[in-house]
Wavefront OBJ file of the C-alpha trace (Angstrom):
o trace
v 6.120 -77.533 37.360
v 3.584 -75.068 38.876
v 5.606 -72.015 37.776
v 5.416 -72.559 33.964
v 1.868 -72.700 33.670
v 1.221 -69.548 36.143
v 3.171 -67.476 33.668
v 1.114 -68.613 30.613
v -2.135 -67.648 32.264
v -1.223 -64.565 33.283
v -0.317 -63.616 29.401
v -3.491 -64.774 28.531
v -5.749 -62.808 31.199
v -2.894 -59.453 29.663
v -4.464 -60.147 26.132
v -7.530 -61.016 26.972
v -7.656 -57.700 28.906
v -5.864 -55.599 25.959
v -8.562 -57.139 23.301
v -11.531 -56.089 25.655
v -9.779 -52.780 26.246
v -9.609 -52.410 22.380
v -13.235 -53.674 21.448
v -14.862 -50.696 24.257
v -12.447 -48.117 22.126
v -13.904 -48.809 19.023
v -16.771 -46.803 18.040
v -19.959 -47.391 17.671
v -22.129 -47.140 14.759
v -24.171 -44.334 16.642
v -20.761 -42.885 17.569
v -19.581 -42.848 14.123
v -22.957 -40.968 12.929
v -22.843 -38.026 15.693
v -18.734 -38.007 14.599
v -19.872 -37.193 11.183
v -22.808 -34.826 12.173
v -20.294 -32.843 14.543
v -17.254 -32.359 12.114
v -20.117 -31.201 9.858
v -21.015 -28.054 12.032
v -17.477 -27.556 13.253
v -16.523 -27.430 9.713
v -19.081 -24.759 8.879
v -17.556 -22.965 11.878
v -13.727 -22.895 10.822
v -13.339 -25.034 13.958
v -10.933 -27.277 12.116
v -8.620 -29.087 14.699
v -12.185 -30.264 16.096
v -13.439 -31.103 12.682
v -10.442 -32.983 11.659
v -10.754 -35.162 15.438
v -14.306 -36.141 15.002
v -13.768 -36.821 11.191
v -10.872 -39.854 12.499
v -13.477 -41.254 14.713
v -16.031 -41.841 12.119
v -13.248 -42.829 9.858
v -12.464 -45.538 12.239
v -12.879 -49.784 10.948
v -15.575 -50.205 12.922
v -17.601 -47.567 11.237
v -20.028 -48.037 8.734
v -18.656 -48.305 5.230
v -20.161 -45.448 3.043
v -19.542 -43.587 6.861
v -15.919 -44.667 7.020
v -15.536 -43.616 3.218
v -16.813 -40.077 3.423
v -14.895 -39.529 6.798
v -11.758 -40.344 5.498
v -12.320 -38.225 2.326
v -13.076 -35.278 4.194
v -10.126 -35.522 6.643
v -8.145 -34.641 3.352
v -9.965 -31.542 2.599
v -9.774 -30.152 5.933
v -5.982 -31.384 6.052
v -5.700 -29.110 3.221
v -7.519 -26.001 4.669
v -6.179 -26.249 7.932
v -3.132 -22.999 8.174
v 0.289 -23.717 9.757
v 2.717 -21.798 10.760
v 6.224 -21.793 11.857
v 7.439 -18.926 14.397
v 11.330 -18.469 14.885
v 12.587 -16.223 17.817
v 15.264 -14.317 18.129
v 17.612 -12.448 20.449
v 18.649 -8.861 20.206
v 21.705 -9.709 18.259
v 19.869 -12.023 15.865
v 20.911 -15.308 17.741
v 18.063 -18.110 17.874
v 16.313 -18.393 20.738
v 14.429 -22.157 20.912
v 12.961 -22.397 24.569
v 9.871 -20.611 23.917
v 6.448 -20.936 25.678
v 3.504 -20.073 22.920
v -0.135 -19.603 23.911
v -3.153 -18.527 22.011
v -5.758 -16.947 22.775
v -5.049 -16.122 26.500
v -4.618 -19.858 27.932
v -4.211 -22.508 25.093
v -0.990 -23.938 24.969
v 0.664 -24.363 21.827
v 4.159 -25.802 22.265
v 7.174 -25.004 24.768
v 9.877 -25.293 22.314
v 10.290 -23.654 18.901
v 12.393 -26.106 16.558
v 11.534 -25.010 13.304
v 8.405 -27.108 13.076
v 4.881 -26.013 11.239
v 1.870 -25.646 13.671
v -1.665 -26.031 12.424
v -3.872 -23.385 14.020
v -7.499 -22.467 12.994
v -8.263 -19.686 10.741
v -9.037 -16.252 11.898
v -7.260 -13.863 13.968
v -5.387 -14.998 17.111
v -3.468 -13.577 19.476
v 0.095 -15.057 20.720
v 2.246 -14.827 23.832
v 5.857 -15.455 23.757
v 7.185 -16.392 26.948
v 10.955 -17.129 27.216
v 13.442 -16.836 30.491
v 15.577 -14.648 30.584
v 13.347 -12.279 28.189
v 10.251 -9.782 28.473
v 7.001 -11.923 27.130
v 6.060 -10.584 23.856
v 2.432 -10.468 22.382
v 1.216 -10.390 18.699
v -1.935 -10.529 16.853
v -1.813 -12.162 13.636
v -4.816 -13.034 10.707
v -4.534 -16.560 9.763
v -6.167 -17.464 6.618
v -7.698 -20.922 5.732
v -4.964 -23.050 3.254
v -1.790 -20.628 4.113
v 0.825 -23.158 4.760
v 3.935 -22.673 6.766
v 3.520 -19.035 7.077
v 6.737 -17.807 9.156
v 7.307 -15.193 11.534
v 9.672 -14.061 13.404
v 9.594 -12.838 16.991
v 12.322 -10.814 18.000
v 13.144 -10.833 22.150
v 14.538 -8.399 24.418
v 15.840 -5.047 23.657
v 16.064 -3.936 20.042
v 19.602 -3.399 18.702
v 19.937 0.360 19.052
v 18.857 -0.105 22.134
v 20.778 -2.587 23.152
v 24.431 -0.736 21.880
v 22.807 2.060 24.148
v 22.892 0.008 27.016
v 26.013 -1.282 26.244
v 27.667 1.888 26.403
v 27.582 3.572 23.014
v 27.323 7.680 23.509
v 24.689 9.322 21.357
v 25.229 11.536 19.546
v 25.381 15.457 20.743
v 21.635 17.016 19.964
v 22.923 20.313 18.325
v 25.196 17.563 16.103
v 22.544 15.938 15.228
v 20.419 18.536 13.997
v 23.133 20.057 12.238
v 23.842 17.323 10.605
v 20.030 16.503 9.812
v 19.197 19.811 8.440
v 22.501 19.636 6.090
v 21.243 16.693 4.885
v 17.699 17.471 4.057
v 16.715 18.532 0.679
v 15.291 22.006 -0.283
v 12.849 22.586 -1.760
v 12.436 24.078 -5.239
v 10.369 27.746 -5.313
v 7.687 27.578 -7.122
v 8.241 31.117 -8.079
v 9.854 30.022 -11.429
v 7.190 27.418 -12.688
v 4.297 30.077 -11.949
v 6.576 32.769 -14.176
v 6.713 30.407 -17.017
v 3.168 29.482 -16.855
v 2.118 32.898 -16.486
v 4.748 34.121 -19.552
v 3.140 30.650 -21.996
v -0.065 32.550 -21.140
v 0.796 35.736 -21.796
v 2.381 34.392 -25.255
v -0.402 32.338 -26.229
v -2.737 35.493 -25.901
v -0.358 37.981 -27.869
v -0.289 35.355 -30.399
v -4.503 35.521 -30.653
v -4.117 39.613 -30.541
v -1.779 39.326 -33.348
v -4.471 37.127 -35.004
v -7.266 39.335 -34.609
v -5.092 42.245 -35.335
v -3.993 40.579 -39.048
v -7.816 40.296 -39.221
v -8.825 43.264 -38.783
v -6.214 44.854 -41.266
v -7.569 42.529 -43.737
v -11.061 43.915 -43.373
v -9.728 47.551 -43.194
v -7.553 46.980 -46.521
v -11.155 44.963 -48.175
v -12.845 47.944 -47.799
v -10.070 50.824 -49.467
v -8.846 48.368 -52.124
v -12.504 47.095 -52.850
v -14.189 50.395 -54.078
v -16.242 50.396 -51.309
v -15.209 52.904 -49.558
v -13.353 56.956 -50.802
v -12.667 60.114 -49.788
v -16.410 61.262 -49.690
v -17.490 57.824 -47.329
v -18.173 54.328 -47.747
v -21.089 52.371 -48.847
v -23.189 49.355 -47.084
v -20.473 46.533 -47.356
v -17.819 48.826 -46.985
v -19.453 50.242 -43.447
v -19.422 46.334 -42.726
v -15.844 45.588 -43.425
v -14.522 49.011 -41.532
v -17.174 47.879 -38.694
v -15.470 43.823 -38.975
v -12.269 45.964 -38.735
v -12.506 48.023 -35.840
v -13.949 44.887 -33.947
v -11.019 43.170 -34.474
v -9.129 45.836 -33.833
v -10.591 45.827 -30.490
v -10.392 42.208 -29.282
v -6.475 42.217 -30.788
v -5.699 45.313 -28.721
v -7.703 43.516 -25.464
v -4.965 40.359 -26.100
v -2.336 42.141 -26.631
v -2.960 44.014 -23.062
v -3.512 40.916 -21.085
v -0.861 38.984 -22.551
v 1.681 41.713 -22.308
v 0.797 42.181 -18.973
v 1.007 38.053 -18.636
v 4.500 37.439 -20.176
v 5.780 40.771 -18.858
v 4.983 39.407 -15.033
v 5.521 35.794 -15.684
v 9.205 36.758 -17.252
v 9.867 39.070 -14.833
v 9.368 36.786 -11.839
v 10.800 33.923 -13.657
v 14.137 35.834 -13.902
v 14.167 37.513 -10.556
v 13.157 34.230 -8.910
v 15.803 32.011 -10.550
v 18.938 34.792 -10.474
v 20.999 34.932 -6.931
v 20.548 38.437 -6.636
v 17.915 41.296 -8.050
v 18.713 41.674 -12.016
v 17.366 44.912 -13.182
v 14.919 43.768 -15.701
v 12.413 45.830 -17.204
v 9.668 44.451 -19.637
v 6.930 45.921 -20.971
v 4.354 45.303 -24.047
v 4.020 47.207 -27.016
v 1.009 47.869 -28.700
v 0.076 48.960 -32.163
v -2.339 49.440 -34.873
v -1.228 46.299 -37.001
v 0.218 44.441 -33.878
v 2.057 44.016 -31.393
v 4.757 42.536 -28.375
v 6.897 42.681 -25.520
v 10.390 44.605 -25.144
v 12.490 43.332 -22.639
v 15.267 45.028 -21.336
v 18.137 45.364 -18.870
v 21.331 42.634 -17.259
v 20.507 39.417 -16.157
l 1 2 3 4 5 6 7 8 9 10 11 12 13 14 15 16 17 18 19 20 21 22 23 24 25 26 27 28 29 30 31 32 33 34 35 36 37 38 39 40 41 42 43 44 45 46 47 48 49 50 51 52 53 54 55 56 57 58 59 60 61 62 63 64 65 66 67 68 69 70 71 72 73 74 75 76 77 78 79 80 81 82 83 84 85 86 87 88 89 90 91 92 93 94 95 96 97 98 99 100 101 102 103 104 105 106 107 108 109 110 111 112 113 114 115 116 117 118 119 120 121 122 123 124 125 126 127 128 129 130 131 132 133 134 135 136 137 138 139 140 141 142 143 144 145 146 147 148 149 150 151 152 153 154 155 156 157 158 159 160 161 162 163 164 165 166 167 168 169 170 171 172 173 174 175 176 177 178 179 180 181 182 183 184 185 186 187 188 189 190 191 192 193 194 195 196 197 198 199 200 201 202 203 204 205 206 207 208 209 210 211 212 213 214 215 216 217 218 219 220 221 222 223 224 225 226 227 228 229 230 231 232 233 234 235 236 237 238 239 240 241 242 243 244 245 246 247 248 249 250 251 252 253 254 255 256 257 258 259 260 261 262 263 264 265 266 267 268 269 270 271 272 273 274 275 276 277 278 279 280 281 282 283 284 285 286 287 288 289 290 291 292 293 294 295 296 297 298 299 300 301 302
């Protein structure tokens, strides 16, 4: 008879004790307003793991309403700026390697096992140690930027392959072979030699084509001045000194051309040809100049 009600007291004094246990967890409406004011300036410092914990005590039922509200709103938005990411390690030969220990930053643990899962982190760059037995720790530096979700990345442990079929046994290959083999395989590369004689032959073309223009000129102004009356046996008069002075002036300039761009497309072909043939082709070129124009003979075997 003493028994039964012994037992019932004792489950009251447990719930009594859980429901006073539960009242002194609940916030405070002071607690709730430094919660807010906190996340606010951890917010403002990308600090969003601590944002997102004060913002779920102020969002707590015991908080003011309009409090409550605007907690619990904001622990969305910083749900969606907070970056995850999902690292995957691997083995030399590609296997997957799960029993991982991650830190960040020099001492903050992150997990001990790799299982595929997304890890929030706080923006900005971080630093990560890979720690795995059997394995050389590995370190990398990544930039994590605010909203990137399950970024991946994986971390490869131990040797790299080549290195590993080294070790293994596998024989490099001989030096000399290898260079052989290397310098066989590398492209040569094209002489310019050819593109500067074409270039310096369109040159030479363009400016025997402007001689030949002046030169037509200044047969036109010689042949004014005979088939005009103004000038005869005995001399020429005022406008026919002026078209025999026009001529000779373009005379002049045509002859100056036709110089330079023989002299042009005479080089330009002749180290276009020797350039581009296997051996020396006897290959003379040279410009001809006359009176009413002008050009360039080319001759010999290519």
């Amino acid at each position: 008879m003493l028994h039964r009600p012994s037992t019932g007291l004792a489950v009251v004094v447990a719930l009594l004790g859980c429901a006073t246990h539960a009242h002194a967890a609940a916030p405070t409406t002071q607690d709730c307003l430094a919660a807010n004011e906190s996340s606010i300036s951890l917010r403002r410092e990308f600090k969003l793991q601590a944002a997102r914990a004060q913002l779920l005590i102020c969002a707590a039922p015991s908080c003011p309403a309009d409090v409550r509200k605007e907690c619990a709103r904001r622990v969305d938005e910083v749900n969606a700026a907070m970056p995850t990411i999902v690292f995957e390690a691997k083995d030399a030969t590609g296997a997957d390697v799960s029993a991982v220990r991650v830190t960040m930053d020099g001492d903050e643990p992150l997990t001990d096992l790799l299982e595929g899962n997304a890890i929030s982190i706080d923006p900005g760059s971080h630093s990560f140690r890979f720690e795995s037995a059997g394995f050389p720790s590995v370190e990398k530096t990544f930039v994590i930027r605010e909203g990137e979700k399950s970024r991946r990345e994986r971390i490869l442990l131990g040797a790299e392959p080549a290195a590993a079929q080294t070790a293994t046994g596998s024989a490099p290959q001989d030096a000399s072979t290898t260079a052989a083999t290397a310098s066989s395989e590398a492209p040569s590369k094209p002489s310019p030699l050819p593109t500067i004689g074409l270039v310096a032959g369109g040159v030479g073309v363009v400016a025997l084509v402007v001689g030949g223009v002046f030169g037509l000129k200044a047969k036109s102004a010689y042949d004014d001045s005979n088939e005009k009356g103004h000038c005869d046996a005995t001399g020429c008069d005022a406008e026919g000194l002026k078209l025999r002075d026009d001529a000779f002036s373009a005379a002049n300039v045509s002859t100056a051309f036709f110089i330079t761009g023989g002299v042009l497309a005479a080089g330009g072909l002749t180290l276009y040809f020797v350039s581009k043939s296997q051996h020396q082709s006897a290959v003379s070129v040279s410009p001809l100049v006359a009176t009413n124009g002008g050009g360039v003979f080319v001759r010999g075997g290519f």
